[in-house]
PDB file of N, CA, C, O and CB in Angstrom:
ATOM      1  N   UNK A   1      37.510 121.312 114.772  1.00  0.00           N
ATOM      2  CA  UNK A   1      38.488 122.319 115.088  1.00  0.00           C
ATOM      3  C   UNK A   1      38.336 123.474 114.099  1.00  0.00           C
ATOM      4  O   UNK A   1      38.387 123.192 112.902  1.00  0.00           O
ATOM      5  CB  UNK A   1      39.919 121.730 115.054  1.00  0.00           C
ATOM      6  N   UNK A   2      38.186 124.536 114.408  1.00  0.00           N
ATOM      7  CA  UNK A   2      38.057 125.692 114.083  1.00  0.00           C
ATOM      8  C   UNK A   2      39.655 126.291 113.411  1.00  0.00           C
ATOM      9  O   UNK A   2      40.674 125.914 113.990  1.00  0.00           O
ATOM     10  CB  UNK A   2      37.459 126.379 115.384  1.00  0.00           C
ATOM     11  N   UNK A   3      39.744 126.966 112.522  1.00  0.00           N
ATOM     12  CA  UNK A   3      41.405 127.595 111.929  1.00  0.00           C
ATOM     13  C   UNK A   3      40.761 129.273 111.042  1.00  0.00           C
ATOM     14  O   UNK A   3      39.749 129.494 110.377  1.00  0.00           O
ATOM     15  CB  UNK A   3      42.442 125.963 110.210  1.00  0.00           C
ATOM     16  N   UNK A   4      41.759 130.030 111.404  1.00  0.00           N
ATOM     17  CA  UNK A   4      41.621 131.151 110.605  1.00  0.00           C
ATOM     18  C   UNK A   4      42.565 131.160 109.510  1.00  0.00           C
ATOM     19  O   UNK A   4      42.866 132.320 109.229  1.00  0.00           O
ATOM     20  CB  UNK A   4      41.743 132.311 111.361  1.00  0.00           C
ATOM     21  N   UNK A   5      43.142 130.304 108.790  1.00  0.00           N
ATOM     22  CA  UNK A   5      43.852 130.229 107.429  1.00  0.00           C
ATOM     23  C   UNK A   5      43.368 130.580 106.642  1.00  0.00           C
ATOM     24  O   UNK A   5      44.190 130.658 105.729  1.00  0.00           O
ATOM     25  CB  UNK A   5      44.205 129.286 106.957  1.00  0.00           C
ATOM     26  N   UNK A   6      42.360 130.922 106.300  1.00  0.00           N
ATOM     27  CA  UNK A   6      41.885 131.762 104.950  1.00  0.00           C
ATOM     28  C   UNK A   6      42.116 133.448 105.094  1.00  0.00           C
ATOM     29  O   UNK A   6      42.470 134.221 104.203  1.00  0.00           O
ATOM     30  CB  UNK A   6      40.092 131.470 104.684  1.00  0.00           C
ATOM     31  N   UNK A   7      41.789 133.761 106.549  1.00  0.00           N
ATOM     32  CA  UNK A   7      41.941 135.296 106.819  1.00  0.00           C
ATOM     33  C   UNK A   7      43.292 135.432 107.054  1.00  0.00           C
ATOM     34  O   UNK A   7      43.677 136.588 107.235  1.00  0.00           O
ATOM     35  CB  UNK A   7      41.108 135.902 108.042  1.00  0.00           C
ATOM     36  N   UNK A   8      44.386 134.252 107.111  1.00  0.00           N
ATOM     37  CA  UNK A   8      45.347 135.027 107.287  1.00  0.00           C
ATOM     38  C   UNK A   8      46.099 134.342 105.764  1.00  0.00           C
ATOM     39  O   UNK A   8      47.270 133.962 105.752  1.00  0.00           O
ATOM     40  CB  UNK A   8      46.105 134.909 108.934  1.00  0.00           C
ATOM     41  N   UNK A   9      45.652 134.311 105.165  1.00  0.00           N
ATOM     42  CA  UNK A   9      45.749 134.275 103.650  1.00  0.00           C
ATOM     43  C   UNK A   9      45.686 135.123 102.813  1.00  0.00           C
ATOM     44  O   UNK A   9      46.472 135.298 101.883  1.00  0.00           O
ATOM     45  CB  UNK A   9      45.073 133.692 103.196  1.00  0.00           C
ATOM     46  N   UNK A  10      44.254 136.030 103.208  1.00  0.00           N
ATOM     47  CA  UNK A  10      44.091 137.237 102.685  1.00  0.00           C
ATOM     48  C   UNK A  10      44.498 138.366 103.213  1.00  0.00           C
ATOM     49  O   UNK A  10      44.515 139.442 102.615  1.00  0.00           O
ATOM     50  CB  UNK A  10      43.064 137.385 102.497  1.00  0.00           C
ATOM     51  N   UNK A  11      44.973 138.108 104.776  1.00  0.00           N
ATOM     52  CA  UNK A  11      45.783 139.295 104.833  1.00  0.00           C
ATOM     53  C   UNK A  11      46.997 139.395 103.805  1.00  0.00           C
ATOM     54  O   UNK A  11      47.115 140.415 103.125  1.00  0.00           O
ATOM     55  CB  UNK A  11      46.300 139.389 106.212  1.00  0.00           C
ATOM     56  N   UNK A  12      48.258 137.923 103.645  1.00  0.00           N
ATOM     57  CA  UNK A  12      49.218 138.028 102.825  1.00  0.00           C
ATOM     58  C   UNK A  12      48.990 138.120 101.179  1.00  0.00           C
ATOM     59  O   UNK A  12      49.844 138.399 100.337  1.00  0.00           O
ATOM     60  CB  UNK A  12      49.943 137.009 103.184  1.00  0.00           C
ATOM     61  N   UNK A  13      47.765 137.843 100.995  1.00  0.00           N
ATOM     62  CA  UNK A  13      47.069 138.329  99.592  1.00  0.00           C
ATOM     63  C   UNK A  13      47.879 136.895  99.274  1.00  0.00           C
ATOM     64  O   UNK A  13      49.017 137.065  98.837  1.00  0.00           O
ATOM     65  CB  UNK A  13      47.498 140.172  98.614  1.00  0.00           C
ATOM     66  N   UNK A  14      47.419 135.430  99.445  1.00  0.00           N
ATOM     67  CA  UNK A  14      48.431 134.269  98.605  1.00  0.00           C
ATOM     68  C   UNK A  14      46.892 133.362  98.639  1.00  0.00           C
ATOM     69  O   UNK A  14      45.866 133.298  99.316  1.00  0.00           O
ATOM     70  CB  UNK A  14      50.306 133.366  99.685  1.00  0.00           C
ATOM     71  N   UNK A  15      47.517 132.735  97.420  1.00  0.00           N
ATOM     72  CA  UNK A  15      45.948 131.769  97.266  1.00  0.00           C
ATOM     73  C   UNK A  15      46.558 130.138  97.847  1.00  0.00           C
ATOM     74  O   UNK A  15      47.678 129.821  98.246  1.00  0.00           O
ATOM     75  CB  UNK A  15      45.200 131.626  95.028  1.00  0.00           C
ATOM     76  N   UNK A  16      45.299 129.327  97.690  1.00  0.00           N
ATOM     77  CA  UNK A  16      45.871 128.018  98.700  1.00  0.00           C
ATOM     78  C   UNK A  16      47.095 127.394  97.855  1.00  0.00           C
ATOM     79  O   UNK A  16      47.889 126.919  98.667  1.00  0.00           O
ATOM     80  CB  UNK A  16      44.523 126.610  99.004  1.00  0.00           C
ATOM     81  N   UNK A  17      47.512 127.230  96.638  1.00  0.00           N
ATOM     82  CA  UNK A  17      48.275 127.019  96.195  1.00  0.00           C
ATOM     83  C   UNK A  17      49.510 127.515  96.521  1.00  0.00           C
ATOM     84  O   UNK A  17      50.377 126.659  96.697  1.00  0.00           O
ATOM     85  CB  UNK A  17      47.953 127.094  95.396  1.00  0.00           C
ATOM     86  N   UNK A  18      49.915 128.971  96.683  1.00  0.00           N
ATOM     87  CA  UNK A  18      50.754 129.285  97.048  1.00  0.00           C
ATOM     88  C   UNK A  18      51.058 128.687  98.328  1.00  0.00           C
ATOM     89  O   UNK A  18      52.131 128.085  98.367  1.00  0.00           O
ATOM     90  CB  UNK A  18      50.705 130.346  96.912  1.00  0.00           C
ATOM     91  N   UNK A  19      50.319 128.714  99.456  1.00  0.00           N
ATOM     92  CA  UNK A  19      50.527 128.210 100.628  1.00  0.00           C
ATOM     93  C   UNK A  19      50.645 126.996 100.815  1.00  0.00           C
ATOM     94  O   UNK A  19      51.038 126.688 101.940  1.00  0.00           O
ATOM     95  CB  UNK A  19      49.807 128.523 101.305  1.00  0.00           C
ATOM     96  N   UNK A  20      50.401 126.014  99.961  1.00  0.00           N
ATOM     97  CA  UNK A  20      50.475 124.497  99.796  1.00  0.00           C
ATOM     98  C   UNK A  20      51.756 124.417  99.593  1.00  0.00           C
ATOM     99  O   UNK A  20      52.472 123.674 100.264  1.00  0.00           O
ATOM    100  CB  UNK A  20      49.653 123.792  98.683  1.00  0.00           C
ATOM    101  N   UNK A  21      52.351 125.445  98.302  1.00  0.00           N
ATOM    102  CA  UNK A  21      53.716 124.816  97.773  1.00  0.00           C
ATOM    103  C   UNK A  21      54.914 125.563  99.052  1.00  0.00           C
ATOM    104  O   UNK A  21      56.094 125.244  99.190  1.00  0.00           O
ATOM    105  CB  UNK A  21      54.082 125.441  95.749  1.00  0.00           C
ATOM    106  N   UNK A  22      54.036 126.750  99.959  1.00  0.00           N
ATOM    107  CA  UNK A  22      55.431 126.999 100.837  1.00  0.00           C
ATOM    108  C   UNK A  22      55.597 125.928 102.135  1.00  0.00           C
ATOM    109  O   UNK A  22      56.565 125.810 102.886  1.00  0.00           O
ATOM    110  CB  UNK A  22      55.398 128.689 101.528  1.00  0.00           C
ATOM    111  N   UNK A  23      54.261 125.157 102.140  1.00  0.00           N
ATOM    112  CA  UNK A  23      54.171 124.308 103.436  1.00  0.00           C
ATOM    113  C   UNK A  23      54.382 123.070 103.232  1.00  0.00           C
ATOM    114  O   UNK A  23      54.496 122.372 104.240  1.00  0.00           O
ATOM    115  CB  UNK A  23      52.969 124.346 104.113  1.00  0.00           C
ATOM    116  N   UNK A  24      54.509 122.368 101.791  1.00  0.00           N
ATOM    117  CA  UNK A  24      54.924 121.431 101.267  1.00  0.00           C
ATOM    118  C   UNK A  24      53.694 120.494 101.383  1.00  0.00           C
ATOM    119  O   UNK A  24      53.640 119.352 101.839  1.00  0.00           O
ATOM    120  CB  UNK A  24      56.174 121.058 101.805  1.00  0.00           C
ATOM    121  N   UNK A  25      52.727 121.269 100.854  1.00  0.00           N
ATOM    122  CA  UNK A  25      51.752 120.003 100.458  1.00  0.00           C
ATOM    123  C   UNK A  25      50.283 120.155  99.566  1.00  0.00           C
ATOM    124  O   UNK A  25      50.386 121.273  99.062  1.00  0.00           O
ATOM    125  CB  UNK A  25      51.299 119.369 101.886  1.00  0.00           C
ATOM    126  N   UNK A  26      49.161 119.654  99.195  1.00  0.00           N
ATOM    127  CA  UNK A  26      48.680 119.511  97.803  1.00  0.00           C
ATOM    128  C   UNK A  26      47.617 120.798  98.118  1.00  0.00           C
ATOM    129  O   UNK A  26      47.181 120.642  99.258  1.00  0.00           O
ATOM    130  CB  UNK A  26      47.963 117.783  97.292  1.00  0.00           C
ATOM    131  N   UNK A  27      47.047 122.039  97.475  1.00  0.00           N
ATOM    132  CA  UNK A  27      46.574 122.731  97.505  1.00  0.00           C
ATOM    133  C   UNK A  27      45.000 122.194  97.889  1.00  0.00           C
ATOM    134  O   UNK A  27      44.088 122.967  98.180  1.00  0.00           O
ATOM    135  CB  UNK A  27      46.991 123.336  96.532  1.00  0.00           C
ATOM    136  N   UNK A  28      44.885 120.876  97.837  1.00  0.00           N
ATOM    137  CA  UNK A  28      43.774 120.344  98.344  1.00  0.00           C
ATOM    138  C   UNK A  28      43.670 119.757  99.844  1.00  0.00           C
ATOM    139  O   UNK A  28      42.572 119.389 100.260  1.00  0.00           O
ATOM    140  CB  UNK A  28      43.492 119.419  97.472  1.00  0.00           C
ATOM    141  N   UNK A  29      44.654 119.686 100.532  1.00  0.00           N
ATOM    142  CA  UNK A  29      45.192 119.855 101.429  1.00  0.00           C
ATOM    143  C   UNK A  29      44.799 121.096 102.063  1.00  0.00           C
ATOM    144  O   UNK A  29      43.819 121.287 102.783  1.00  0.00           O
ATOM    145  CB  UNK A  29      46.297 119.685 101.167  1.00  0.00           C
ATOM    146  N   UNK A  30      45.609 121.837 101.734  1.00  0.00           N
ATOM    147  CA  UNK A  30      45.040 123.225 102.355  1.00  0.00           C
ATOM    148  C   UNK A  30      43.489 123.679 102.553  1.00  0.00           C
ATOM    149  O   UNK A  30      42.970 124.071 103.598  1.00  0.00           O
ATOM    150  CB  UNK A  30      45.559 124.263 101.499  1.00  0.00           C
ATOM    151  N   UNK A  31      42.842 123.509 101.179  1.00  0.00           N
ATOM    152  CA  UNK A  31      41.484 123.376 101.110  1.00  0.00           C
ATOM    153  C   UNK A  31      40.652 122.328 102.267  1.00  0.00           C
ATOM    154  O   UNK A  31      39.749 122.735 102.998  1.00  0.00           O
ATOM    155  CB  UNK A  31      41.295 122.917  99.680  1.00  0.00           C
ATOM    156  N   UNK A  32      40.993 121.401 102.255  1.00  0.00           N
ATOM    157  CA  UNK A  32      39.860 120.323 102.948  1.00  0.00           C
ATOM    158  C   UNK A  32      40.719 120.868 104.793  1.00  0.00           C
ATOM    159  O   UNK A  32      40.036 120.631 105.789  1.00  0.00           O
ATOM    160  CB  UNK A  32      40.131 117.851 102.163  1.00  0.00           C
ATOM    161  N   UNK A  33      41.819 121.390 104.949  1.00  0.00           N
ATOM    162  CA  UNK A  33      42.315 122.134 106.350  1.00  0.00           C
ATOM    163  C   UNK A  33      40.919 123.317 106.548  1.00  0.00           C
ATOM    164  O   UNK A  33      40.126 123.330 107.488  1.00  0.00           O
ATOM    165  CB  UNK A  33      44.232 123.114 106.093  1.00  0.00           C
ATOM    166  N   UNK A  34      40.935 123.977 105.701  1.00  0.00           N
ATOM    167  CA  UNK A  34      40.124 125.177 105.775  1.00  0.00           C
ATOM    168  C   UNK A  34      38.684 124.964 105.851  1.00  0.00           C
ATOM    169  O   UNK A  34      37.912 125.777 106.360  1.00  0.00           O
ATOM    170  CB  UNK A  34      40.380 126.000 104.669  1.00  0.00           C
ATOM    171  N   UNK A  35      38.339 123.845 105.330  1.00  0.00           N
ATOM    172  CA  UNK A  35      36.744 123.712 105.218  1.00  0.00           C
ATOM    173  C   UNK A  35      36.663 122.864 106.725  1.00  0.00           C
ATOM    174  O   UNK A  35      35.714 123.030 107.491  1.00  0.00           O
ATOM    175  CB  UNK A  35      36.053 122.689 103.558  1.00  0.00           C
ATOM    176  N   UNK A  36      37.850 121.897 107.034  1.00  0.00           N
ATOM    177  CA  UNK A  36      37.689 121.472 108.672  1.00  0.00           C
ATOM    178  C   UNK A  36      37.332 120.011 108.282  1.00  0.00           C
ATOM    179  O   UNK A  36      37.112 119.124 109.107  1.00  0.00           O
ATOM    180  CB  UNK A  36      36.298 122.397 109.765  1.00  0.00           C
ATOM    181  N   UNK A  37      37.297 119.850 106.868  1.00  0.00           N
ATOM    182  CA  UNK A  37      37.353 118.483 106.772  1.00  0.00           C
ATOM    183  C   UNK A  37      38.763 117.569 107.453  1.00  0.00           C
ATOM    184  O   UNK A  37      38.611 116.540 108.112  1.00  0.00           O
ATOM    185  CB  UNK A  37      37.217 118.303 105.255  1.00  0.00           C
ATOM    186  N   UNK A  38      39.948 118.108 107.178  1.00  0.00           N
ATOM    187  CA  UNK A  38      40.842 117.353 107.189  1.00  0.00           C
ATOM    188  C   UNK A  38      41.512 118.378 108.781  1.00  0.00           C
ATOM    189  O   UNK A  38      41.123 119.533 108.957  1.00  0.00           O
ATOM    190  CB  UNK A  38      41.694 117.194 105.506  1.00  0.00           C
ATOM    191  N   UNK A  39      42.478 117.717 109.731  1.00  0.00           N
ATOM    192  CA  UNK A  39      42.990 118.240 110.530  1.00  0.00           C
ATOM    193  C   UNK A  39      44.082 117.619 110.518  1.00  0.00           C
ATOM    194  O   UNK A  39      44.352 116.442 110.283  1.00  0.00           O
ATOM    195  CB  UNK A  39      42.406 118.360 111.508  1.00  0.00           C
ATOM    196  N   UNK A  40      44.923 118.825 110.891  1.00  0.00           N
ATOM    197  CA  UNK A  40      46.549 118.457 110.103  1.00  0.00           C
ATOM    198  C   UNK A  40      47.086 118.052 111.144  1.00  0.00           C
ATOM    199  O   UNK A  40      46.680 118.171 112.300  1.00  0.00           O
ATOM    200  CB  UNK A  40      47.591 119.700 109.361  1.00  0.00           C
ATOM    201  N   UNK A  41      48.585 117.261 110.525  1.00  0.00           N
ATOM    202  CA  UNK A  41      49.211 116.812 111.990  1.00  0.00           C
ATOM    203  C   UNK A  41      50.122 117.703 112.384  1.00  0.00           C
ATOM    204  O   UNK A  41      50.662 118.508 111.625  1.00  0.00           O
ATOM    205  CB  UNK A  41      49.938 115.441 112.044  1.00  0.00           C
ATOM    206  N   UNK A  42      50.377 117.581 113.834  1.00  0.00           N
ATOM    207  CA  UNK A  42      50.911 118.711 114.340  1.00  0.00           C
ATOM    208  C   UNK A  42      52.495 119.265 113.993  1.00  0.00           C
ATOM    209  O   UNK A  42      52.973 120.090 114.771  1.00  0.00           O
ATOM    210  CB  UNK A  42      50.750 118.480 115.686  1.00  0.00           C
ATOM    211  N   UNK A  43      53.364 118.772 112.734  1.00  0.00           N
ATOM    212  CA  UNK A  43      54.097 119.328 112.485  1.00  0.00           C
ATOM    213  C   UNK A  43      53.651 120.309 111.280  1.00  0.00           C
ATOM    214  O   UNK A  43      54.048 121.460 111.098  1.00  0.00           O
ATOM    215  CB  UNK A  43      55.002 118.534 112.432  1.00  0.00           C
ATOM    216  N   UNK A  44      52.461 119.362 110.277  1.00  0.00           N
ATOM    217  CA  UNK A  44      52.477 120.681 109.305  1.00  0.00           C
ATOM    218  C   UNK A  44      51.259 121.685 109.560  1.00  0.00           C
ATOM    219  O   UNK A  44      50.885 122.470 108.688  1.00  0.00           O
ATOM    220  CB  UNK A  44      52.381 120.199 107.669  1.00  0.00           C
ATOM    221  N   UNK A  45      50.401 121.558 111.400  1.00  0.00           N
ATOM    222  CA  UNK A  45      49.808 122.729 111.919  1.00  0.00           C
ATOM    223  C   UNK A  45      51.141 123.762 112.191  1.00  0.00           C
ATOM    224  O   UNK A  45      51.183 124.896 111.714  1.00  0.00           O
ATOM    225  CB  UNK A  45      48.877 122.338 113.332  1.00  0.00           C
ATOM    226  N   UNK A  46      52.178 123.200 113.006  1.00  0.00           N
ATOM    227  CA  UNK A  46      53.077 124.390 113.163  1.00  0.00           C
ATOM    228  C   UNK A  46      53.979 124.800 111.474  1.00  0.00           C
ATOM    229  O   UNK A  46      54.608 125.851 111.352  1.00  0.00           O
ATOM    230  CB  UNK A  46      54.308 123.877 114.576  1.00  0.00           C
ATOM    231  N   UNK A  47      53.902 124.087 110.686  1.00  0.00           N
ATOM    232  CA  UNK A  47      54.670 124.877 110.045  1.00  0.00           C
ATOM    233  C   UNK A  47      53.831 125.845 109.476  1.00  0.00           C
ATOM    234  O   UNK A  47      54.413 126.639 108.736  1.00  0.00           O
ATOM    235  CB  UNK A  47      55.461 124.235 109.170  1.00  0.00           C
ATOM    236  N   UNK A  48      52.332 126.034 109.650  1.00  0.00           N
ATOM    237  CA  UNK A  48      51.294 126.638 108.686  1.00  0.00           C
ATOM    238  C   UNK A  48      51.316 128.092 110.071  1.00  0.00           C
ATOM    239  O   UNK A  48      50.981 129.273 109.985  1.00  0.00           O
ATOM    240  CB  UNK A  48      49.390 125.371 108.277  1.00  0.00           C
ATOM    241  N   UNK A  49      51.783 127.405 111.049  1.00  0.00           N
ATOM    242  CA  UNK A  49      51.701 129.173 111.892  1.00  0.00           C
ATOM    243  C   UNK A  49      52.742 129.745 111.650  1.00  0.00           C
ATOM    244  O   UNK A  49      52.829 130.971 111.584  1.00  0.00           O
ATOM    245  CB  UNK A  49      51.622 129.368 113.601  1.00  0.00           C
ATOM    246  N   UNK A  50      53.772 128.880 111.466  1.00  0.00           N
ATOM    247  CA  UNK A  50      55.014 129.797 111.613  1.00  0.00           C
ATOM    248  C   UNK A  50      54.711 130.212 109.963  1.00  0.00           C
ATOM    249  O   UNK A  50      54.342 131.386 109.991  1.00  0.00           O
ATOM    250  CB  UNK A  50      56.801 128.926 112.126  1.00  0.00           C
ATOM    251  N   UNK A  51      54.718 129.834 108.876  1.00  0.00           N
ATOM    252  CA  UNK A  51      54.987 130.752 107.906  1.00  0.00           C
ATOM    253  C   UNK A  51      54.218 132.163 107.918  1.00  0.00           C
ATOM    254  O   UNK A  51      54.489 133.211 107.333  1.00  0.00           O
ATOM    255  CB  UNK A  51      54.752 130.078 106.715  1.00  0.00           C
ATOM    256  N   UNK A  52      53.017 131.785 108.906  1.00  0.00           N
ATOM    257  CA  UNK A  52      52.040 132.733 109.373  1.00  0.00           C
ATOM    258  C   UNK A  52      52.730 133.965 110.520  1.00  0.00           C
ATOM    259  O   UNK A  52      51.888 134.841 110.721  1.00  0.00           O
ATOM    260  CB  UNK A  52      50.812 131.764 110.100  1.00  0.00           C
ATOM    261  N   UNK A  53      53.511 134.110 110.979  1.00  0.00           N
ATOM    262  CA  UNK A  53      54.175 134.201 111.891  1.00  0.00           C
ATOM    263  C   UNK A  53      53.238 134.441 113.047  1.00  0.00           C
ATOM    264  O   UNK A  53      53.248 135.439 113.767  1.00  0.00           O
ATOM    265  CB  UNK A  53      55.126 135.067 111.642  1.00  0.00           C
ATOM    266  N   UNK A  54      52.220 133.142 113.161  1.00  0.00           N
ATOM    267  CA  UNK A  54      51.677 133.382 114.241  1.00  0.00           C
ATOM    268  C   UNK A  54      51.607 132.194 115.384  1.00  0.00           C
ATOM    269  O   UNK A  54      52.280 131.171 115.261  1.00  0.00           O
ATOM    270  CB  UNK A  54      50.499 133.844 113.850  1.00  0.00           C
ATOM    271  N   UNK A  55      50.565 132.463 116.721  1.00  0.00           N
ATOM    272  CA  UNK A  55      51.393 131.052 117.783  1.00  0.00           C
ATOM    273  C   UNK A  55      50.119 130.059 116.609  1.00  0.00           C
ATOM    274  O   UNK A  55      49.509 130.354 115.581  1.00  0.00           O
ATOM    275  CB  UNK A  55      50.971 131.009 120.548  1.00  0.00           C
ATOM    276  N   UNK A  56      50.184 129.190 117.223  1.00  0.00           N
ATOM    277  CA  UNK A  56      49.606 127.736 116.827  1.00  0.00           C
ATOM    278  C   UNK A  56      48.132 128.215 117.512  1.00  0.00           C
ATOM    279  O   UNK A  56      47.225 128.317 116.686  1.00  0.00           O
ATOM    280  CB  UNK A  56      50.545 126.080 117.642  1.00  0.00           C
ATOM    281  N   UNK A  57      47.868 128.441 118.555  1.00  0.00           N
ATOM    282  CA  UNK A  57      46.756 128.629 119.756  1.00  0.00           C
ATOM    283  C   UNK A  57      45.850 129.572 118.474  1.00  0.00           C
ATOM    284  O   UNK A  57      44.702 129.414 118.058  1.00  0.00           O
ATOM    285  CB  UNK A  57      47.414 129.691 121.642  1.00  0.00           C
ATOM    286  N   UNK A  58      46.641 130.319 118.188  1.00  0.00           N
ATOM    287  CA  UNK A  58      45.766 131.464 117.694  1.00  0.00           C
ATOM    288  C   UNK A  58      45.067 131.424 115.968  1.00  0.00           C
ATOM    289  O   UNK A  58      44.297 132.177 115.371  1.00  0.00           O
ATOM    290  CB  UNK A  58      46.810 132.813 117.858  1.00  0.00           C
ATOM    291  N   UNK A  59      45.741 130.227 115.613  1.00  0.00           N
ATOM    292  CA  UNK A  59      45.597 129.763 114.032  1.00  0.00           C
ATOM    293  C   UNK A  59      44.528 128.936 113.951  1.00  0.00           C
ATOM    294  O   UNK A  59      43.698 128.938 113.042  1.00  0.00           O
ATOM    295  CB  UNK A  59      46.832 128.968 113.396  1.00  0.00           C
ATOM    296  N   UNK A  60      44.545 128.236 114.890  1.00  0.00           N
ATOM    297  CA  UNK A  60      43.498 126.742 115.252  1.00  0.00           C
ATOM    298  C   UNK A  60      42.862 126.795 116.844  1.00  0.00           C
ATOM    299  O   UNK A  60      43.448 126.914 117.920  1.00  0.00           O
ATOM    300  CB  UNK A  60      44.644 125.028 115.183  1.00  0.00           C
ATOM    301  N   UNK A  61      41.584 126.671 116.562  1.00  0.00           N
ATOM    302  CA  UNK A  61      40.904 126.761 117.836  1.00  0.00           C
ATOM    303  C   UNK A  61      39.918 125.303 118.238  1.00  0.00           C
ATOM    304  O   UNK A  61      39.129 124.754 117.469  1.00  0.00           O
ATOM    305  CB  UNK A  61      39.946 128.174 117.713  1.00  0.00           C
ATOM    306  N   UNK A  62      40.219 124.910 119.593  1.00  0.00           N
ATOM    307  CA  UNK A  62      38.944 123.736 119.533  1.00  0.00           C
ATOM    308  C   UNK A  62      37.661 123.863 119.561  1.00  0.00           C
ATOM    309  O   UNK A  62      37.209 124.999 119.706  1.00  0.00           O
ATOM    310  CB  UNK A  62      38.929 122.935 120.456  1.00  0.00           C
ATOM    311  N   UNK A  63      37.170 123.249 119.490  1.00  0.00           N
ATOM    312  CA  UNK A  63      35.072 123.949 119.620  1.00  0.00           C
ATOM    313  C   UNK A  63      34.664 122.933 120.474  1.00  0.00           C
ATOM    314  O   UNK A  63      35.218 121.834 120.505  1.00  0.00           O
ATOM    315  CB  UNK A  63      33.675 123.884 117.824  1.00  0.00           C
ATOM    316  N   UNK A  64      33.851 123.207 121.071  1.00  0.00           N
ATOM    317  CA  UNK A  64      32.908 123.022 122.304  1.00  0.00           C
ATOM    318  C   UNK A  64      33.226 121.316 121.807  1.00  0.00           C
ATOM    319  O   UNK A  64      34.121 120.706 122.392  1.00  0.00           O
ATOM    320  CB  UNK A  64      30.920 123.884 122.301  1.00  0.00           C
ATOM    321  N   UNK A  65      32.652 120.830 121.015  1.00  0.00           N
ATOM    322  CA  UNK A  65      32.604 119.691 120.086  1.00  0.00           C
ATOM    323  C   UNK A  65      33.272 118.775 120.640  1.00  0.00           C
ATOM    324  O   UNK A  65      32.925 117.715 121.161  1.00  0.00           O
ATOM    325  CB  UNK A  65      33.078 119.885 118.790  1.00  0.00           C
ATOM    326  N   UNK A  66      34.758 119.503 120.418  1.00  0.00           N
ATOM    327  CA  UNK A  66      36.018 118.733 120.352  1.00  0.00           C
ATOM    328  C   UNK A  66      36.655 118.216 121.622  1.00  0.00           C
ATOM    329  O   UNK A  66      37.532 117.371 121.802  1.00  0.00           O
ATOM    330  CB  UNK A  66      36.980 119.533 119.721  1.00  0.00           C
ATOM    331  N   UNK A  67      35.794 119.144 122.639  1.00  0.00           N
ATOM    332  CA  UNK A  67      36.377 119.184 124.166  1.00  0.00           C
ATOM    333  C   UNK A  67      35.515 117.618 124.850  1.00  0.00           C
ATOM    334  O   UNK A  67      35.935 116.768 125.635  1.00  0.00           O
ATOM    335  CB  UNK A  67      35.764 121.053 125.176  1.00  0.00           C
ATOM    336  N   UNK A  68      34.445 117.728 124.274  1.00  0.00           N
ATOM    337  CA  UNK A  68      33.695 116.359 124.564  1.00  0.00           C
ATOM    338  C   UNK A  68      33.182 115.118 123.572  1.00  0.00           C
ATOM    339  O   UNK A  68      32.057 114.648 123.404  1.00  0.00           O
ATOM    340  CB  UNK A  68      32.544 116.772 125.132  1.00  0.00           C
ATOM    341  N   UNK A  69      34.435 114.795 123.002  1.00  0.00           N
ATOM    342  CA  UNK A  69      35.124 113.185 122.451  1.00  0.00           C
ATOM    343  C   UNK A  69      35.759 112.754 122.981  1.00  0.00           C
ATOM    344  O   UNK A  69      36.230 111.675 122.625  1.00  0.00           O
ATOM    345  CB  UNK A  69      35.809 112.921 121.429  1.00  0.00           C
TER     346      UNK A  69
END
């Protein structure tokens, strides 16, 4: 699964830490979200759009990949 959390990170100019401690969880967390190691569960995907104020669809995308598992 594909996510634009880093670009919309740097739009708000906040590093993963900051965004860990507003989403309530370990800045490594955020990190292994962003690299696509880890995929979050779907309450703390929506809380990572909404602080984003964006939809969910548009934060996280599936890839070709994902459509055929």
């Amino acid at each position: 699964m594909e996510n634009t959390i880093r670009v919309e990170r740097a739009k708000k100019k906040i590093t993963q830490a900051e965004l860990a401690e507003r989403v309530q969880v370990s800045r490594q967390t955020i990190h292994a979200i962003e690299t696509g190691k880890f995929v979050p569960s779907t309450v703390l995907a929506l809380k990572i759009a909404k602080f984003f104020n964006i939809k969910l669809e548009d934060l996280f995308k599936l890839e070709e990949s994902d459509l055929t598992k």
